[in-house]
C-alpha positions in Angstrom: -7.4 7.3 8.6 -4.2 8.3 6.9 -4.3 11.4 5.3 -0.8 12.3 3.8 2.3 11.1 4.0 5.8 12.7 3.8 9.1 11.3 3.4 12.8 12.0 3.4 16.0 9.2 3.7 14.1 6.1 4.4 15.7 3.4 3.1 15.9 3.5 -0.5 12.5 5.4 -1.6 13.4 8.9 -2.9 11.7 12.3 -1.0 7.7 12.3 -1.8 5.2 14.2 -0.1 1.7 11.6 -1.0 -2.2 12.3 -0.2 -4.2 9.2 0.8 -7.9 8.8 0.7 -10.2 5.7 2.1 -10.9 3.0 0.2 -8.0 0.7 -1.6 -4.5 2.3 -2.4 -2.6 0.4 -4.6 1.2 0.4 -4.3 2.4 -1.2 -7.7 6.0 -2.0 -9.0 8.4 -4.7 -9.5 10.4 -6.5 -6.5 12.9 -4.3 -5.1 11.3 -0.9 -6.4 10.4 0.0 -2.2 6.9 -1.0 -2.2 7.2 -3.4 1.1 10.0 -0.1 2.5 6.5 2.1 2.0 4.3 0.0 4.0 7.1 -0.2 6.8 6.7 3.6 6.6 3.2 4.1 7.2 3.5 0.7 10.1 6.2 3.6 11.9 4.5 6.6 11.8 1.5 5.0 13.3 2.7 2.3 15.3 6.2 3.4 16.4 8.0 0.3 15.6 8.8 -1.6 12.5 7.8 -4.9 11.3 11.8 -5.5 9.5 13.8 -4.6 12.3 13.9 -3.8 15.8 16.4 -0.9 15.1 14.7 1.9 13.1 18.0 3.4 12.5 18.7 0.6 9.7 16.1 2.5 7.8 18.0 5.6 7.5 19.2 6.0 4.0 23.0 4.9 3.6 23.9 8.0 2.4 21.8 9.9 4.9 22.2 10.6 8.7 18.4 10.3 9.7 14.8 9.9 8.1 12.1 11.8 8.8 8.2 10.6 8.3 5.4 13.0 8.5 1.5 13.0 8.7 -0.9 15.9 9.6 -1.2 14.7 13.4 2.6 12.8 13.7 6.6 13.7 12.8 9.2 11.7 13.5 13.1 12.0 13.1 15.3 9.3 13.7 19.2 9.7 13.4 22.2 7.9 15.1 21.7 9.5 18.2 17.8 8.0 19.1 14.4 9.3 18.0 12.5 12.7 18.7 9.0 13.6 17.4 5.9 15.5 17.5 2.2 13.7 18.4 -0.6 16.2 17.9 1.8 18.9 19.1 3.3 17.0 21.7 7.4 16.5 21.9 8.4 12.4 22.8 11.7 10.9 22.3 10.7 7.7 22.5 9.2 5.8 19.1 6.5 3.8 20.9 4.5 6.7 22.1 3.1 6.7 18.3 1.5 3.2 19.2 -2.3 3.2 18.8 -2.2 6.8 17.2 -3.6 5.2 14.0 -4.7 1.5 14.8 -3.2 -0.7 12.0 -2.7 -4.5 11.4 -0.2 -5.6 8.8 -0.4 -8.9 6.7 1.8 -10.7 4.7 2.9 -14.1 3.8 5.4 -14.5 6.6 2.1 -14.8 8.8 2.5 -18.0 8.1 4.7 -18.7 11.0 1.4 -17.7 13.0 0.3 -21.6 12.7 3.6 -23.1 12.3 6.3 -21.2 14.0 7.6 -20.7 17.3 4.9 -20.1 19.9 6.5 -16.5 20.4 4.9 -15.5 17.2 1.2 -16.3 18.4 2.7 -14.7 21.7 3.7 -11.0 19.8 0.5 -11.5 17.9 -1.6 -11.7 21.1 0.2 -9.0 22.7 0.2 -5.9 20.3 -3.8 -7.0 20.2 -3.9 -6.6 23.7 -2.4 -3.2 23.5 -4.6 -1.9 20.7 -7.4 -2.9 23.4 -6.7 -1.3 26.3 -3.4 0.9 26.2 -2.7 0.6 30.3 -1.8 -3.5 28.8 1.1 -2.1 27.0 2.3 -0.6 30.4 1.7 -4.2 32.4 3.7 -5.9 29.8 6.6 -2.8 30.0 6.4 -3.9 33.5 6.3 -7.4 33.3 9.8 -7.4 31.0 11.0 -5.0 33.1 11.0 -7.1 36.0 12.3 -10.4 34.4 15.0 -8.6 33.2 15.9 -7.2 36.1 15.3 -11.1 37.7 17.2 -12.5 35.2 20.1 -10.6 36.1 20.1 -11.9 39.4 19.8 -15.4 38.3 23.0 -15.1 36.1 25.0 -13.7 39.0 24.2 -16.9 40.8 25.1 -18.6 37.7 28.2 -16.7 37.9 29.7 -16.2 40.8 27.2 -18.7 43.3 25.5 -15.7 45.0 23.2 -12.6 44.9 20.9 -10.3 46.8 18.9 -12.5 48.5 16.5 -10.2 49.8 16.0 -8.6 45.9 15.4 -11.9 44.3 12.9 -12.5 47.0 11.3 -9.1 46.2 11.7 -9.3 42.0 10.2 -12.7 42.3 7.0 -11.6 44.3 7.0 -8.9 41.4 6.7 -10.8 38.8 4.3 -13.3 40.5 1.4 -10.5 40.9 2.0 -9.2 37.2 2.5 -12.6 35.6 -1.1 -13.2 37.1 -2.1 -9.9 35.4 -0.7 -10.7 31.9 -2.1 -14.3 31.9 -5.7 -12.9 32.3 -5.5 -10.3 29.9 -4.2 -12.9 27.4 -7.1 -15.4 28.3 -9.9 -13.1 28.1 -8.6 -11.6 24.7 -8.1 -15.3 23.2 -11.5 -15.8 24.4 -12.9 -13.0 22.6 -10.6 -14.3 19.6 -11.9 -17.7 18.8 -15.3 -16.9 17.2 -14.2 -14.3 15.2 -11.1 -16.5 14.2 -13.7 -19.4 12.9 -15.8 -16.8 11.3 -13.2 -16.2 8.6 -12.1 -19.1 8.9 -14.9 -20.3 7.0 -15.6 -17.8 4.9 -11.9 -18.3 3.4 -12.4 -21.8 3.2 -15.5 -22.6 2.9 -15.5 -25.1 5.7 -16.5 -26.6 8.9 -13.7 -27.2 10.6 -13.6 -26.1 14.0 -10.6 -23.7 15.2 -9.2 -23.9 19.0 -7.5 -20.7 19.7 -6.9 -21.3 23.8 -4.5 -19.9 26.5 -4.6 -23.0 28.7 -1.8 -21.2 30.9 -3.3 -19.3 33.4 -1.9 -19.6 37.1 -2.9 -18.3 40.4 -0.4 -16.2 41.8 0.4 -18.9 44.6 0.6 -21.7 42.0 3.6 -19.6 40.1 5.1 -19.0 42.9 5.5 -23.0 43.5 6.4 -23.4 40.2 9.2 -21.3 40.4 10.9 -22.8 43.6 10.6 -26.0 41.8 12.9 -25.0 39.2 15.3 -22.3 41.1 18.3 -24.9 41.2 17.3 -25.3 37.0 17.1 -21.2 36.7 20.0 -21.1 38.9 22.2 -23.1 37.2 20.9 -21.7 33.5 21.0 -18.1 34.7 17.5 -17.2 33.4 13.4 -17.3 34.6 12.4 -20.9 33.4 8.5 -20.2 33.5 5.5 -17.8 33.0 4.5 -15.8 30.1 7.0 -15.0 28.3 7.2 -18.7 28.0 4.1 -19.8 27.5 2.4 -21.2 24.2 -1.2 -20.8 22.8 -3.4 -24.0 21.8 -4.0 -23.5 17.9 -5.8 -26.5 16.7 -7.9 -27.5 13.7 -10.5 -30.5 14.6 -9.3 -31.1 17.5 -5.3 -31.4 15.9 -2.2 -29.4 16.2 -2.0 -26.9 13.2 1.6 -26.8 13.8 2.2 -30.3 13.4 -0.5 -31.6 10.9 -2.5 -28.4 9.3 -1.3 -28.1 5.5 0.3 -25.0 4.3 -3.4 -24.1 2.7 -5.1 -24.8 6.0 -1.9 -22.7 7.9 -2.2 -19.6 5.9 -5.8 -19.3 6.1 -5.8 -19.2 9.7 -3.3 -16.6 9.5 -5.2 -14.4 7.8 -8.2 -15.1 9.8 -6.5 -14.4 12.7 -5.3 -11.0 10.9 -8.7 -10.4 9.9 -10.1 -11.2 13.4 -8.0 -8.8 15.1 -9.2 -6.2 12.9 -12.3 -6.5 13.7 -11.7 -6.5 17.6 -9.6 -3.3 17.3 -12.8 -1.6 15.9 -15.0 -3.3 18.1 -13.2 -1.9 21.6 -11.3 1.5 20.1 -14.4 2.3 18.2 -11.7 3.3 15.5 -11.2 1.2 12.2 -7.9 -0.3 11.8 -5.8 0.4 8.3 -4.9 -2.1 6.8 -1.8 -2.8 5.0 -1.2 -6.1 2.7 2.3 -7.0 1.5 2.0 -9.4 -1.5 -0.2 -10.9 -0.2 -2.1 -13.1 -2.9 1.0 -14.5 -4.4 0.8 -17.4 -2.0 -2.8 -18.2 -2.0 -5.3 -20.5 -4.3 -8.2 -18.8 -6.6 -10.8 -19.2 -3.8 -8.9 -18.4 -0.8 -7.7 -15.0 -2.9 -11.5 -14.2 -3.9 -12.4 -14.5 -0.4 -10.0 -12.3 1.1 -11.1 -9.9 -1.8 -14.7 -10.4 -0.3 -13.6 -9.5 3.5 -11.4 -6.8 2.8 -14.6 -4.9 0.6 -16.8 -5.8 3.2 -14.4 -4.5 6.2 -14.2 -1.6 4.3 -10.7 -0.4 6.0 -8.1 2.0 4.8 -6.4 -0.7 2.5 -2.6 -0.6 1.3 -2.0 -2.9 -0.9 1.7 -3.8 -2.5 2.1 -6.1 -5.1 4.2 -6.4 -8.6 0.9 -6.1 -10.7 -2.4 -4.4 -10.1 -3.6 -7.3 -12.4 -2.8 -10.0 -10.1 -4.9 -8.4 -7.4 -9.0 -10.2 -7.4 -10.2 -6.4 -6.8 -9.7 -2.9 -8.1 -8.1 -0.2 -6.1 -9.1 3.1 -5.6 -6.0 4.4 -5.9 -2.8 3.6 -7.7 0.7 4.9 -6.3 3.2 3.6 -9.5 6.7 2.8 -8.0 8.1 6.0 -10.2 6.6 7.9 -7.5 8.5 6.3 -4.8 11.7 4.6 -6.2 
């Protein structure tokens, strides 16, 4: 659980020092006033990245040279010059070793693109769960990019200039064989796992008995990859980048037995967004033994009467450290437990 929060040059909130306790917090003001910029501040200090941008130093305050966010257990500093920060008393220079320190999943209405965007959204989605889940995952997958990258490389000098180190290829590609074999089963078992609790909300936000595919039909042996990838070295060759495995690979979504991306309606879409939100929430508990915080950006704007009492109903039952931003407290189907005005922040 979050306790307190401090705060100094991020973005545009002004210097506040808040206490938190469980239950619902409220973060209430009009549009532009910070609220979402204080969600991306707790999403930081306890997962080390941000959901706006991959650079945290575009949160530093324009007329600031670094932000600094503080809990009881984390500090972090981040100016032009990289990142540095203390972990239960512990030094690190690199944001990321705050992942997992407080388990959190973040909703809004861009979750959308869950069900009808690219298939690296489900992909990111998938992955940060597998990380909550077993924290030697976030070093395979480390690895895994590591090792493309480094392959990838390779295949644009031969794009380039016609040839390379043989001998390296050989060995990157044997690399990334073994832990593309490693990734694909961690992502199989965990969609697995997924799928129940995915048609569990599913109907409860619905009301409905429409059955939810959530399958990772890509799953190679090692000796199977390794043919696919001679079959398309004169392709990868000539494009100058790895043409197959994970970080390509898609995830079945369907919704009685049809693509959500192509036919499920925008109500259907954003309800299995938030299931599949919801759903990861509850595995995070389930195998940290640690209950997630939960953070909701605007997030009833977009939905229907029922679909907004029945999120109202999961979140009470959950009964998760709850941040919730939104322009009215009025327009919310519950009451908080706490109310943080934007005066306090803006």
């Amino acid at each position: 659980m979050l306790h307190t929060l401090e705060q100094i040059n991020f973005r545009n909130l002004k210097e506040f020092s808040l206490d938190f306790s469980g239950g619902i917090t409220i973060i209430c003001g009009p549009n532009g006033h910070g609220k979402s910029n204080l969600l991306e501040a707790i999403h930081i200090i306890c997962q080390g990245f941000s959901f706006k941008t991959k650079a945290l130093q575009e949160a530093i305050n324009w007329n600031a040279k670094d932000f600094i966010l503080r809990t009881k257990t984390a500090a972090i500093q981040v100016d032009s010059t990289g990142v540095k920060g203390k972990l239960e008393g512990k030094e690190f220079r690199r944001a990321n070793t705050l992942f997992g320190s407080a388990p959190l999943v973040f909703i809004s209405p861009e979750d959308i693109q869950l069900a009808k965007g690219t298939p690296e959204n489900k992909r990111n989605f998938l992955d940060e769960l597998l990380c909550f889940c077993k924290k030697s995952n976030l070093d395979l997958l480390r690895r895994y990019r590591r090792v493309l990258q480094q392959r990838n490389r390779l295949l644009k000098d031969i794009a380039d200039t016609g040839t390379t180190n043989e001998y390296l290829f050989e060995a990157l590609t044997e690399q990334l064989s073994t832990l593309a074999v490693m990734v694909w089963q961690e992502r199989k078992a965990i969609c697995e796992i997924l799928e129940p609790h995915i048609n569990n909300f599913y109907q409860t936000l619905c009301n409905k008995s429409e059955e939810i595919k959530f399958t990772y039909a890509r799953a190679l042996t090692k000796e199977d990859f390794l043919n696919v990838l001679k079959e398309k070295f004169n392709a990868e060759r000539a494009s100058g980048t790895t043409l197959a495995g994970p970080h390509r690979d898609d995830i079945e979504l369907l919704i009685s037995g049809h693509s959500m991306r192509d036919f499920g309606s925008q109500g259907q879409c954003r309800s299995i967004a938030l299931s599949m939100k919801f759903a990861a929430a509850e595995i995070i508990e389930n195998h940290t033994g640690t209950k997630p915080i939960l953070l909701l950006d605007d997030v009833f704007a977009e939905l229907d009467t029922s679909r907004r009492e029945a999120v109202a109903k999961i979140v009470k039952q959950k009964d998760l450290q709850t941040f919730a931003a939104t322009p009215s407290a009025a327009d919310l189907p519950f009451q908080g437990d706490a109310l943080i005005p934007s005066s306090v922040f803006h």
